[in-house]
C-alpha positions, 0 to 999 in steps of 0.5 A: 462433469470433470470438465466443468469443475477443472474450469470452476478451479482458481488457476489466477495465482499459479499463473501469475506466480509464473509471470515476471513481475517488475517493480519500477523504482524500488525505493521504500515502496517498491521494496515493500512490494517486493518484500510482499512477493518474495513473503509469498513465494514469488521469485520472477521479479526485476527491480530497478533504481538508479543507486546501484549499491541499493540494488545490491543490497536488495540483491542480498536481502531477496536471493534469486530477484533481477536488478537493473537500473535500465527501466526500458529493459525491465519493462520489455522483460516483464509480464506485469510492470509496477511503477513505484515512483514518486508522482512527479516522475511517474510521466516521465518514467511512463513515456520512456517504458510505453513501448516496452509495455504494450498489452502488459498491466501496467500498475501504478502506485502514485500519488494523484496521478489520473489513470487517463493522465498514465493512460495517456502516456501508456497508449497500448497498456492496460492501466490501474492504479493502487494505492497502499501502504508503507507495510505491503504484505499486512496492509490493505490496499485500494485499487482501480482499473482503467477501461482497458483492464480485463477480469484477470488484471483484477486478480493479478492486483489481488495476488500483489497486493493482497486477497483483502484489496478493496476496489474503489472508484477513482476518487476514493484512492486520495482517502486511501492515500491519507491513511497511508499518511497516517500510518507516519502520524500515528507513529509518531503520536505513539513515539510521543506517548511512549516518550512521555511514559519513559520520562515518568519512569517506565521502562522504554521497552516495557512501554512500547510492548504495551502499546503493540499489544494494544494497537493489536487488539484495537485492530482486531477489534476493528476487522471484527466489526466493532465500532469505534464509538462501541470500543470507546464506549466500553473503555469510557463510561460517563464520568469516568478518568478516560471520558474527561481525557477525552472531553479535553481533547475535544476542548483543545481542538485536537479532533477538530484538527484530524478531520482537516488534515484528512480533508486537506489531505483529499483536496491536495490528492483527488 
């Protein structure tokens, strides 16, 4: 009996806990993975770039983590290899650590790029792509496995990216990847907004504190259950002030607009 319930406990994050990670182009990206780790605990991690004064600083801000700028090395020297470069090195960055990287987990965060595209140049690793966004630890991420990952590679993913990860098919990490996108363009709609409530003389600080709050509540809103329409719905009664705002951003063609950005945003990545 004892035997069957220490075989029943979850020993995955311990042991991964372990293991080294390395994180393969420590730009925004990556370091948002490595902020995720060091958050939770994990300290086994090598990061790479090729400007060294960025490592230094990385060096600074995570106390106890490896740097180099020698991708082949900290392949060879890791358990488990995150590549967080841009798509259009990823090949090339995949080639040159392929023989480091043999039967480790290899994760990719590109853009696009195939798992049979990587797997391609990752012969002996076992492939998965994720695709997250720029704020790691509190986001959730989407993943998919290669044919070669095993059950453990799937709790690996989960201990990096996050317990509320999704798997998805392979195709549905483009949409993922437009929310990513859109993380910017919300920013930067917010920022409008609050510009235009300063310029009516509100006070700046007063104003972005207003719309923290708010995309708090409508993302807690949201992780409840609610629907959109619903929170539309009890903010907007027919005739009301926000119902006509709305009608005219239907008029002008704004929602209109939303849906091609994403559809062109799918079209470019699948």
């Amino acid at each position: 009996m004892e035997g069957a319930l220490l075989s029943e406990t979850p020993m995955m994050p311990f042991l991964v806990r372990e293991q080294t990670i390395s994180i393969i182009g420590a730009g925004s990206l990556g370091t948002a993975v490595i902020d995720a780790l060091y958050s939770s605990g994990h300290r086994k991690i090598i990061a790479t770039r090729r400007d060294e004064e960025a490592l230094k600083s990385l060096t600074q801000k995570y106390s106890g983590i490896e740097t180099t700028t020698d991708n082949k090395q900290a392949a060879e020297h890791s358990d488990i290899v995150v590549l967080a470069v841009k798509p259009r090195l990823i090949e090339e960055v995949a080639t040159e650590i392929s023989v480091y990287s043999k039967d480790k987990l290899v994760v990719s965060l590109a853009a696009k790029k195939s798992i049979d595209i990587l797997q391609g140049a990752l012969n002996y690793s076992r492939v998965a792509r994720v695709m997250a966004g720029i704020f790691v630890k509190d986001e959730v991420a989407a993943y998919t496995l290669g044919k070669n990952c095993v059950k453990e590679d799937e709790e690996v993913i989960r201990y990096i990216f996050g317990t509320n990860a999704r798997e998805v098919e392979e195709e549905h990490l483009a949409g993922r990847t437009w929310v990513a996108c859109d993380t910017g363009i919300m920013a930067r709609e917010v920022g409008a907004k609050i510009s235009a409530l300063v310029d009516s003389g509100m006070n700046e600080k007063d104003a972005a504190m207003f719309y923290s709050g708010t995309l708090r509540a409508l993302a807690k809103e949201i992780e409840s259950g609610t629907s959109c329409g619903e929170i539309y719905d009890s903010v907007a009664g027919p005739g009301s002030f926000t119902d006509d705002l709305y009608k005219l951003m239907v008029q002008e063609g704004h929602f209109d607009l939303l849906v091609r950005l994403v559809d062109k945003t799918i079209k470019k990545l699948k």
